[in-house]
C-alpha positions in Angstrom: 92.5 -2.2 -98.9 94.9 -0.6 -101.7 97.7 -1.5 -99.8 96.8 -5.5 -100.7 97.8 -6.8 -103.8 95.3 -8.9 -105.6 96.7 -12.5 -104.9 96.3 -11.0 -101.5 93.0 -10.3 -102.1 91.7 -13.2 -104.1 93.2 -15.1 -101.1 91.0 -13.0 -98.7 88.2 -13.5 -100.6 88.8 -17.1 -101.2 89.2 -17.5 -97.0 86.0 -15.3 -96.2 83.8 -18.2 -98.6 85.5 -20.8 -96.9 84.6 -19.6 -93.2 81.1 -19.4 -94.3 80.7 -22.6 -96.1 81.1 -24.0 -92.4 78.6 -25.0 -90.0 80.2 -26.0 -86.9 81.9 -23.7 -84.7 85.0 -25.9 -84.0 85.9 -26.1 -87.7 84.7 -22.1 -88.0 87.2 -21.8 -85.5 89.8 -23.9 -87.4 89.5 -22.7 -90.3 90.2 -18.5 -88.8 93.1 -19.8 -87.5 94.6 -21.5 -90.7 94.0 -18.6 -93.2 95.5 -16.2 -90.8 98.3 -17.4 -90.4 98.7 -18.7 -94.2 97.9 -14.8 -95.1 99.9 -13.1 -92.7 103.0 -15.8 -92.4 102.1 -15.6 -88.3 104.2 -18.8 -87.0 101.6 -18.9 -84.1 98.0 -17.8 -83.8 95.1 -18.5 -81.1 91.8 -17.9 -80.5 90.9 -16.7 -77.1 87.1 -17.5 -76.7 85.3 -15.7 -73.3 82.0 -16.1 -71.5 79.9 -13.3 -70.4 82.0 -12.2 -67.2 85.3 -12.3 -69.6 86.4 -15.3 -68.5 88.2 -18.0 -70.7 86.5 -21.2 -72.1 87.9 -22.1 -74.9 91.3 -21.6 -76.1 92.0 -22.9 -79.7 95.4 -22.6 -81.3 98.0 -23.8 -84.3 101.8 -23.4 -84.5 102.4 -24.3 -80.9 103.0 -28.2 -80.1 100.4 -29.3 -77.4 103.1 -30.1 -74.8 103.5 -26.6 -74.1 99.7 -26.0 -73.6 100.0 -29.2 -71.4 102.6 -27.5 -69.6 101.0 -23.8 -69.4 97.8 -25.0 -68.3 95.6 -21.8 -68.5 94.7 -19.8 -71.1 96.1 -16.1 -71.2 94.0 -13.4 -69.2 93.2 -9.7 -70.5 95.9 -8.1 -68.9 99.1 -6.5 -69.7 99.4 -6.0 -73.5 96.4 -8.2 -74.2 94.4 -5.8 -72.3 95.6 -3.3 -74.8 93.8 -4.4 -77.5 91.4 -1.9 -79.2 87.4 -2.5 -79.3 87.1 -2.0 -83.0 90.9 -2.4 -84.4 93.5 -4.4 -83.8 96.9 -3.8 -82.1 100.2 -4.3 -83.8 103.7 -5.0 -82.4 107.2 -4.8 -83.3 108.5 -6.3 -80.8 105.9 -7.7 -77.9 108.2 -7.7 -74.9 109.5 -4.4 -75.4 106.1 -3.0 -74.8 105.4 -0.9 -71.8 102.5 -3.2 -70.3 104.5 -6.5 -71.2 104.1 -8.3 -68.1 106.1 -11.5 -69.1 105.3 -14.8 -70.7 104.5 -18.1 -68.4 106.9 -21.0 -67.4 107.2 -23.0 -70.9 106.1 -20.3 -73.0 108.2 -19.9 -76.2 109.9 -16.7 -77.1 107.2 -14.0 -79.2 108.6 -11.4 -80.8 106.1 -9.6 -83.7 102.3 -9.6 -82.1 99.0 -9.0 -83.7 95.9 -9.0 -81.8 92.2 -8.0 -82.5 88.7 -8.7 -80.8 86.2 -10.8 -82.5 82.9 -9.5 -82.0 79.4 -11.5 -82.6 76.4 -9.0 -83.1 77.0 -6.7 -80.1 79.1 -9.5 -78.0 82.6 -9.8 -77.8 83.3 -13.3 -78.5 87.1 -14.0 -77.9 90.2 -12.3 -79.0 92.4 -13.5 -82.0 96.4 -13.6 -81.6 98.9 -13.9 -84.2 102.7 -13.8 -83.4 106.3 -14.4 -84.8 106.2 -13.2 -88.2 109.7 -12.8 -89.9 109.9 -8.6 -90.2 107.2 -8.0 -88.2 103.3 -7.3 -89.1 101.9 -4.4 -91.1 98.9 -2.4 -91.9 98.5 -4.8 -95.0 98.0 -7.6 -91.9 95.7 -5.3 -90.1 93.8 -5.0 -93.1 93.5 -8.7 -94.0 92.9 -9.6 -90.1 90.2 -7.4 -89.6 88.4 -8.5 -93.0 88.3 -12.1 -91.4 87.1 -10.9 -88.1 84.2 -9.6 -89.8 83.6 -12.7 -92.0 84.2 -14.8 -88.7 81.6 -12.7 -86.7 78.9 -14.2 -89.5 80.3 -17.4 -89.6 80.8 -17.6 -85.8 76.6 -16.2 -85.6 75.6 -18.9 -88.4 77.6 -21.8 -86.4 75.7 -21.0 -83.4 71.9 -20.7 -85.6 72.9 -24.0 -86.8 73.8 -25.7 -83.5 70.7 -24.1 -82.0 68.6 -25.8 -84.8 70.1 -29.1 -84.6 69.9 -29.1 -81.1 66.2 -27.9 -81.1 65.1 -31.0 -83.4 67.3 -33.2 -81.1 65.2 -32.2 -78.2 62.1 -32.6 -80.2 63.2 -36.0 -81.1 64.4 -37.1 -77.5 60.7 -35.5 -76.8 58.6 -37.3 -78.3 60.5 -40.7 -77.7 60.2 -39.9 -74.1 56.2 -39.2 -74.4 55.7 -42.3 -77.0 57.5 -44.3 -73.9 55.4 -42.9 -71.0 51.8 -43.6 -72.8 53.0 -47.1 -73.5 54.0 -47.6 -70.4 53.2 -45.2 -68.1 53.8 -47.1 -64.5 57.7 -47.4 -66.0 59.8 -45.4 -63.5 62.7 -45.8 -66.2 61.5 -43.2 -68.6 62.3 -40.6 -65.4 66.1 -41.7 -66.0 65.3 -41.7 -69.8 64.3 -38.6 -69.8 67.5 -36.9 -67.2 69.8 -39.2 -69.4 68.4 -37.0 -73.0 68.3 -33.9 -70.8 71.5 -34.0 -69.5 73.6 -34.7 -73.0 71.4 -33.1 -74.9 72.5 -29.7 -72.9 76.0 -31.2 -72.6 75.4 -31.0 -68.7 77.5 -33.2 -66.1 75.2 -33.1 -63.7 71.1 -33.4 -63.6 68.8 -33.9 -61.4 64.6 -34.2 -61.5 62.9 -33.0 -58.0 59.3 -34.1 -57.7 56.7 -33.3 -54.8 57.2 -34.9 -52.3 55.8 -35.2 -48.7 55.1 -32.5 -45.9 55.3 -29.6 -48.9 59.0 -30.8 -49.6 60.4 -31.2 -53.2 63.0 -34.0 -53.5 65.9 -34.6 -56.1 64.1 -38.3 -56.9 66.3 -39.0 -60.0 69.2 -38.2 -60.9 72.5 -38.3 -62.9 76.2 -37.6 -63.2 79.6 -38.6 -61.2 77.2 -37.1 -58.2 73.8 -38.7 -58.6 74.3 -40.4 -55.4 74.8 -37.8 -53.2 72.6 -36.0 -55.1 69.5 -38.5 -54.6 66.7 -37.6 -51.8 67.9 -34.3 -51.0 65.3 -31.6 -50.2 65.3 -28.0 -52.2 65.8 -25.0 -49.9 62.7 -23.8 -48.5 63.0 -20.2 -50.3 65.9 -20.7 -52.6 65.7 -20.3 -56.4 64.7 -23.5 -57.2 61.6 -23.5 -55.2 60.8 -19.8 -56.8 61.4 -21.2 -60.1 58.9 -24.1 -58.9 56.1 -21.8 -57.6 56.4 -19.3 -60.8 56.9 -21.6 -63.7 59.3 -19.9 -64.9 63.1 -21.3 -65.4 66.6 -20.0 -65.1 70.0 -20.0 -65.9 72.8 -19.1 -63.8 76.4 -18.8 -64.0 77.4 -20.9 -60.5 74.1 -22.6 -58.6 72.1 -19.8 -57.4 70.9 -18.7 -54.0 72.4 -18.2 -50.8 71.5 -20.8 -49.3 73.0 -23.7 -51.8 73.0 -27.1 -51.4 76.6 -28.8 -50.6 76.1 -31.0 -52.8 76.1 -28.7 -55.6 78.0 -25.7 -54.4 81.1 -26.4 -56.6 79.1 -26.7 -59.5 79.1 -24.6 -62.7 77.0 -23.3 -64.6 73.6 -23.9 -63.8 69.7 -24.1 -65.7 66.5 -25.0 -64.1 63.2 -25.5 -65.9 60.0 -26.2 -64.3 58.0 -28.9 -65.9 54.5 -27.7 -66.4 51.0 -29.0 -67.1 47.3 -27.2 -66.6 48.9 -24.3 -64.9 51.1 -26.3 -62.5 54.5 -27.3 -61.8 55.1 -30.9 -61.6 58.4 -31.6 -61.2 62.0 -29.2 -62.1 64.3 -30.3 -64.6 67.7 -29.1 -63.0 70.8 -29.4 -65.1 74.8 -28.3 -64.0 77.8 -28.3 -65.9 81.3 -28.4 -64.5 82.8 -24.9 -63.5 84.9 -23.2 -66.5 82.5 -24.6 -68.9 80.3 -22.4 -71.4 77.5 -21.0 -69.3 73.5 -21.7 -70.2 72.1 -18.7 -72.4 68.7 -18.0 -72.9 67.9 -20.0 -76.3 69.0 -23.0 -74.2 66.9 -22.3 -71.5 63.5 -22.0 -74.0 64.2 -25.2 -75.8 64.5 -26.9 -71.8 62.0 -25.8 -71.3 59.4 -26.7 -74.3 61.3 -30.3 -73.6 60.0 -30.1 -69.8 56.6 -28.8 -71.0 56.3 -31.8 -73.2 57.2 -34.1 -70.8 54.7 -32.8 -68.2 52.0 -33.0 -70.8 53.1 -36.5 -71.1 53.0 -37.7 -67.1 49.7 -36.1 -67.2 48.3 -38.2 -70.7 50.4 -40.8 -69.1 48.0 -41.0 -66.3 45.1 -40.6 -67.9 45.9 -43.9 -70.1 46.5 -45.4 -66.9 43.0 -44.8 -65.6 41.4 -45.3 -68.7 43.7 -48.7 -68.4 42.3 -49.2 -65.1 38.7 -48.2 -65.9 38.5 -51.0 -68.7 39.9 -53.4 -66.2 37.5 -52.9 -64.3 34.8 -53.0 -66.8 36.2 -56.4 -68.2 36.2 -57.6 -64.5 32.7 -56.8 -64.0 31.5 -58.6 -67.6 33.7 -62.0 -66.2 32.1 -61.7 -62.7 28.6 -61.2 -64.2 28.9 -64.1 -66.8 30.7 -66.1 -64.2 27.7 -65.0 -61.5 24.7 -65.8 -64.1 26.5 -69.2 -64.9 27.8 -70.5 -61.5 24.9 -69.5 -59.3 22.2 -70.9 -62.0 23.9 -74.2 -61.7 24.4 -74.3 -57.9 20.8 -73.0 -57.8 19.8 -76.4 -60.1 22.0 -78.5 -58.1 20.5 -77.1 -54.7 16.5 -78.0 -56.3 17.5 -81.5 -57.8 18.6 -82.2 -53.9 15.5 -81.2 -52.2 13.8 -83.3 -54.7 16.0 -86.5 -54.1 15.9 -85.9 -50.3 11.7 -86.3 -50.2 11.9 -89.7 -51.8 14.7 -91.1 -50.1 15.1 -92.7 -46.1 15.4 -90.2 -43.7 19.6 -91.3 -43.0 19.8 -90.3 -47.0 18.1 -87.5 -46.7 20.0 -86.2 -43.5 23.1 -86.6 -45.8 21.1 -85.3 -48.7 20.1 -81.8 -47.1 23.7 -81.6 -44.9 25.2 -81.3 -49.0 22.7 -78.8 -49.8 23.7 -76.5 -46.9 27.2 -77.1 -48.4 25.5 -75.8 -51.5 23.8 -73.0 -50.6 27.0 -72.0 -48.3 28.8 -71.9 -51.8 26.2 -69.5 -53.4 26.2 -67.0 -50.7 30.4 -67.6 -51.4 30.1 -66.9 -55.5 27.8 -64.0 -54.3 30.4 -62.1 -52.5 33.3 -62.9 -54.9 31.5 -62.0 -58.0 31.2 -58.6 -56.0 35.0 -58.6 -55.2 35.8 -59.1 -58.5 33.4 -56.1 -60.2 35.5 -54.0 -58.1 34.5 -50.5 -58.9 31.0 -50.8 -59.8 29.6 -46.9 -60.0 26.6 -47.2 -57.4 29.3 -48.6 -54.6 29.5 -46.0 -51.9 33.2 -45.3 -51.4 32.8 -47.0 -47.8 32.3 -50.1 -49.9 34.9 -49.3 -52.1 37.7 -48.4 -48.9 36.6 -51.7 -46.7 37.3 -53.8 -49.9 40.6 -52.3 -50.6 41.3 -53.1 -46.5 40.1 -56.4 -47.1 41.9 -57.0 -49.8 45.1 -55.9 -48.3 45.2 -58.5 -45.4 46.8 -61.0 -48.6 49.9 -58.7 -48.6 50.2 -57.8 -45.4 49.8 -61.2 -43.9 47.5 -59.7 -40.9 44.4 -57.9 -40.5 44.8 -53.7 -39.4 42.9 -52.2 -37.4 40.3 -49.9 -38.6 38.7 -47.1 -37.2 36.0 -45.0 -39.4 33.4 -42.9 -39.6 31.6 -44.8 -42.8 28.7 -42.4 -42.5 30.1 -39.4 -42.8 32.8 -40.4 -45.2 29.9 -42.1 -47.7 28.3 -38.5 -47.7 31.4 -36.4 -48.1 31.6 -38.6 -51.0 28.4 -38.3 -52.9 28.8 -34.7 -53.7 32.5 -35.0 -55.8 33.3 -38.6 -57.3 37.0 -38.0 -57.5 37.1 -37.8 -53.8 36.0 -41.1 -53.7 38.3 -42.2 -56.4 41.5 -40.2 -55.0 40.5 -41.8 -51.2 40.4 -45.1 -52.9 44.3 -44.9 -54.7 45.6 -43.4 -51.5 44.6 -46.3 -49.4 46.0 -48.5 -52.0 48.9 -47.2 -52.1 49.4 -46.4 -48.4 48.5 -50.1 -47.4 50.6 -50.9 -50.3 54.1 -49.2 -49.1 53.1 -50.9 -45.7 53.4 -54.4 -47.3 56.2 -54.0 -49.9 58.4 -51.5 -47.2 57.4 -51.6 -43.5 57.9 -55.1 -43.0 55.2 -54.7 -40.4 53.7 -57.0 -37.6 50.7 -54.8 -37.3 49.3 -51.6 -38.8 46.3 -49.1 -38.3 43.9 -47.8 -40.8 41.9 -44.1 -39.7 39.1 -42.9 -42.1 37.5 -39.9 -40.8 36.4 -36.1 -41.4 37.6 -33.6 -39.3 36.2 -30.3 -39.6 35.2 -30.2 -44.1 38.4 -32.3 -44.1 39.0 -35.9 -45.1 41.7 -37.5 -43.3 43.0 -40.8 -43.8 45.7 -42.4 -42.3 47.7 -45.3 -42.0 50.1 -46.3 -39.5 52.7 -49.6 -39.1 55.3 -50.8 -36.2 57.8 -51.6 -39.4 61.0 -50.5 -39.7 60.4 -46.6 -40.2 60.6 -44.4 -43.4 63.9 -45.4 -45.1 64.1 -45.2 -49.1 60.2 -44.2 -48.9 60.6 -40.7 -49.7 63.7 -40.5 -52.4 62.3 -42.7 -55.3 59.2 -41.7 -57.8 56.7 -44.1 -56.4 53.7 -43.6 -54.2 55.1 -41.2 -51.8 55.3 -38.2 -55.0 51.8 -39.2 -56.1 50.1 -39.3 -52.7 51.5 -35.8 -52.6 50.1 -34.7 -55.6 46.8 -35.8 -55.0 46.9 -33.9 -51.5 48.3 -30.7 -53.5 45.5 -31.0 -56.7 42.7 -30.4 -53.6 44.9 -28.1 -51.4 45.8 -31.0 -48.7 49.1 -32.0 -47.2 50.6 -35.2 -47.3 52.6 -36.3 -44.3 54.8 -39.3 -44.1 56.9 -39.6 -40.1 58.3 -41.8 -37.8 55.6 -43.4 -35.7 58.2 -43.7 -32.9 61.2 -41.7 -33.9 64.6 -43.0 -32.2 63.1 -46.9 -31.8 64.6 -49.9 -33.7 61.5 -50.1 -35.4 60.3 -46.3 -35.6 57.5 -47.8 -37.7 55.5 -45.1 -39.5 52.7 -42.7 -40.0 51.1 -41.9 -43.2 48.7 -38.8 -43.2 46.4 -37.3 -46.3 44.2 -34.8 -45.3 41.8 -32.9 -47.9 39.5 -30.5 -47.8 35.7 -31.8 -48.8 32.4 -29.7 -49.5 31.2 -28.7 -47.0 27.4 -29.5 -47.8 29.0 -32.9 -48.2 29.0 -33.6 -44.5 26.2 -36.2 -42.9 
C-alpha cells in the first residue's frame, strides 16, 4: 500500500479493529459501510448481500434517503456493469454510465457518476458485493487499495458474526429445550407444550411458518399443530405419500430446501420459501417431523441450522417418550394407591358388615317369629351389601397383576356405560384373547389403553345413541374394534389426542390403526375404529 499515506493507513487500521470488535452481522455490516465511505469520500455505498443461487436478500446502504429505496423496491441484479465486477479485485469507474455494459439506472434512482465495486468473499463463498459511488474526482488505486483491505477484514468479521449468531442461537435452542422437556415431564398429558414447543421452533429459526405432523391413522402423518398467518389451513392436512417429508420421516434424517420440496407439494405451502424439516427421533424411530418455512426472498436454511433442529427435535422426542413413561409410572402408583384404599376399605367394611350380619342371627333366635322375619329380611339386605363392597373393592384395585386382560377389558366396558349413557354391545372371544395375553404383558396393557381411549372418543366426540365393542383374534392378530351411529369422524383425526397414540401403539407392534365412516354419506356416518396387532403365535388357545 505505498501509495497510502499514513493517516490513511492509521485510519485503515483503526476501521479493520473496529469491524472486528463486532459481533452482530447488522452492525458488521454498518460499520463496512461507514468507514468506506469516510476513507474513500464515496457519497453513496451499499452492500449487496446474495444467497446461494445469487439471489438478493439483503440490501444495506448509507448516503441514499430511504424514500428512494421505497420507491426502487428491488435490490440491483448482477447484470450490466455490476456483472463486471472481478472475483478477486475490484472494478473502478470514471464515469459509470459511459461504460459499455451500462444498462441504465431505475425509475427514482439518482444520478452516479464515479463507481467502485468489489466482491466480498466469506471462506470460499461469495457473500454480497460492496458499491461505492459519487466521489468528487473520481476513485483511484489508493481506493482500491483501502477497499480491498476492508473486504478482507470484513470477510473475518462477517465469518466471526455468523460463529457468534450460531453460538447464541445454539444455547437458545438448548434453553428453549430443556424448558420444553422440564414442561412435558411435569405435565405430560398437556397438549400445550406441542404449541410450546412450534412457537420456540419457529422464532428460534426466524421461520413464518411451522408445522408438527404426527402419526396418525391408516399409515397417514397429519400436520396436528401448527403456526403462522397459515396454521389454519395448514391444520389436519396429510403429507404426500412419497414426498420428501415422508422420506425424511422414514430415514431420520432432515433437510433443508430452498422452496418446499417435491413434486408433488402441498397447496398450502407451495408459495412458501425456504424450507427445513427435521424428524423427531427416539429409540430408532421417528415420532413426529418438525417442519419449519420462511417467506420467499428470505435467507435460506443452511446446514448448521438444520443440526441444531435437529438436536432440538431429538430432545424433544426423548422427552414425549420420558414424558410417557412418567405418565405410566403416574398411572402405576395410582393404581397401587387404589388397591391399598380398596384393601383397607375391604378389610374394614366387610369385617363390620360381617359383625353386623352375626349380631342379627343372634337377635333373630330370641326374638317372635314377626321380629325375626324383619330381623333376617335386614340381614339379606346385609349380606346383599357385602357381595356389593366385594365387587367394588375389585373395581377400584383396578389393575391388579393376576387379572386376565378379559377381566381387565370387560371392566373398562363396564366402566364406560357412565360416559356413554348406554350399554354397547360386545362381541368377544375372552378365551382366546386371555391366552394371546399371557405370553407378552404389554399386549394386555396396550389392549387395555386402546379400549379406553376408543370408548373414550365415542363418549367425548360421537355423541352416539348406540356403539359396538369387537375383541377377537384373527389369524396371530389381535383385533379390536369399536364402532358408534354418532355423528362421523370430524376434528378426530387433526388434534394430538388419542387418534396419534392409538397409532403409535399399532405402529410399536407392526399393526394398523384405522379410523372411517361407519356409513359414509349419512347424516350421522357414525364411525369405525380398528387396531389390529400381530400376537405370538404360541399365544393362541
Amino acid at each position: 500500500m505505498n501509495d497510502v499515506n499514513s493517516t490513511s493507513l492509521d485510519a485503515l487500521t483503526h476501521a479493520i479493529v473496529g469491524l472486528n470488535a463486532k459481533h452482530d452481522l447488522a452492525e458488521v455490516l454498518a460499520e463496512m459501510l461507514d468507514v468506506s465511505v469516510k476513507l474513500t469520500g464515496a457519497q453513496y455505498a451499499a452492500i449487496n448481500q446474495l444467497d446461494a443461487h445469487d439471489l438478493s436478500i439483503g440490501f444495506q446502504y448509507v448516503g441514499m434517503d430511504n424514500s428512494v429505496w421505497d420507491a426502487i423496491g428491488r435490490a440491483p441484479s448482477g447484470i450490466g456493469v455490476l456483472h463486471e465486477i472481478p472475483q478477486d479485485d475490484v472494478l473502478v469507474i470514471e464515469e459509470i454510465t459511459t461504460h459499455p455494459a451500462f444498462l441504465g439506472l431505475p425509475t427514482g434512482h439518482p444520478p452516479l457518476g464515479a463507481f467502485l465495486g468489489t466482491r466480498l468473499r466469506v471462506r470460499d463463498t461469495t457473500f454480497g458485493y460492496l458499491y461505492l459511488a459519487n466521489k468528487d474526482g473520481g476513485f483511484d488505486a489508493a481506493d482500491g487499495r483501502i477497499v480491498l483491505a476492508l473486504a478482507a477484514a470484513a470477510s473475518v468479521a462477517i465469518d466471526n458474526a455468523a460463529l457468534y449468531r450460531q453460538t447464541v442461537e445454539r444455547q437458545a435452542w438448548l434453553e428453549a429445550s430443556n424448558s420444553i422437556v422440564t414442561s412435558l415431564l411435569s405435565d405430560p398429558e398437556d397438549e400445550s407444550i406441542f404449541t410450546m414447543l412450534l412457537d420456540s421452533a419457529s422464532s428460534l429459526a426466524r421461520a413464518t411458518h411451522s408445522a408438527l405432523a404426527l402419526p396418525g391413522v391408516a399409515g397417514q402423518w397429519v400436520l396436528e399443530f401448527t403456526g403462522g398467518p397459515r396454521a389454519h389451513a395448514l391444520l389436519g392436512l396429510s403429507l404426500p405419500e412419497n414426498g420428501p417429508a415422508m422420506q425424511a420421516v422414514h430415514s431420520g434424517v432432515g433437510l433443508v430446501s430452498s422452496i418446499p420440496p417435491g413434486t408433488h407439494v402441498l397447496a398450502a405451502i407451495r408459495d412458501f420459501g425456504p424450507a427445513m424439516y427435521a424428524p423427531l427421533r427416539a429409540g430408532g424411530a421417528t415420532v413426529g417431523l418438525l417442519m419449519l418455512w420462511r417467506e420467499r426472498g428470505n435467507e435460506e436454511f443452511v446446514a448448521s441450522e438444520l443440526d441444531t433442529a435437529q438436536r432440538f427435535a431429538t430432545d424433544a422426542a426423548v422427552a414425549l417418550g420420558l414424558a410417557e413413561i412418567t405418565h405410566l409410572k403416574h398411572v402405576a402408583g395410582l393404581s397401587d394407591e387404589r388397591q391399598r384404599i380398596a384393601d383397607d376399605l375391604h378389610d374394614f367394611v366387610s369385617q363390620e358388615l360381617f359383625a353386623t350380619s352375626i349380631q342379627l342371627e343372634g337377635i333373630a333366635a330370641d326374638v317372635d317369629d314377626a321380629a325375626a322375619k324383619r330381623l333376617n329380611s335386614t340381614l339379606e339386605h346385609v349380606r346383599r351389601a357385602q357381595f356389593e363392597v366385594r365387587g367394588v373393592m375389585s373395581s377400584l384395585a383396578g389393575g391388579r397383576g393376576e387379572e386376565t386382560l378379559t377381566t381387565r377389558l370387560e371392566r373398562e366396558i363396564t366402566l364406560a356405560r357412565e360416559t356413554l349413557g348406554f350399554a354397547p354391545r360386545v362381541d368377544a372371544s375372552w378365551d382366546e384373547v386371555a391366552a394371546a395375553s399371557e405370553v407378552d404383558r404389554s399386549l394386555a396393557d396396550d389392549a387395555v389403553a386402546v379400549m379406553r381411549e376408543l370408548l373414550s372418543n365415542v363418549a367425548r366426540h360421537a355423541n352416539a345413541s348406540a356403539a359396538w365393542v369387537d375383541v377377537k383374534i384373527r389369524e396371530d392378530r389381535l383385533e379390536i374394534q369399536v364402532g358408534d351411529d354418532g355423528r362421523g369422524t370430524q376434528g378426530a383425526t387433526i388434534r394430538h389426542s388419542g387418534t396419534s397414540n392409538l397409532a403409535n401403539r399399532a405402529i410399536r407392534r407392526n399393526g394398523t390403526f384405522s379410523l372411517v365412516p361407519r356409513d359414509p354419506g349419512a347424516a350421522n356416518p357414525g364411525t369405525v375404529a380398528t387396531w389390529i396387532v400381530r400376537i405370538e403365535p404360541n399365544a393362541r388357545a
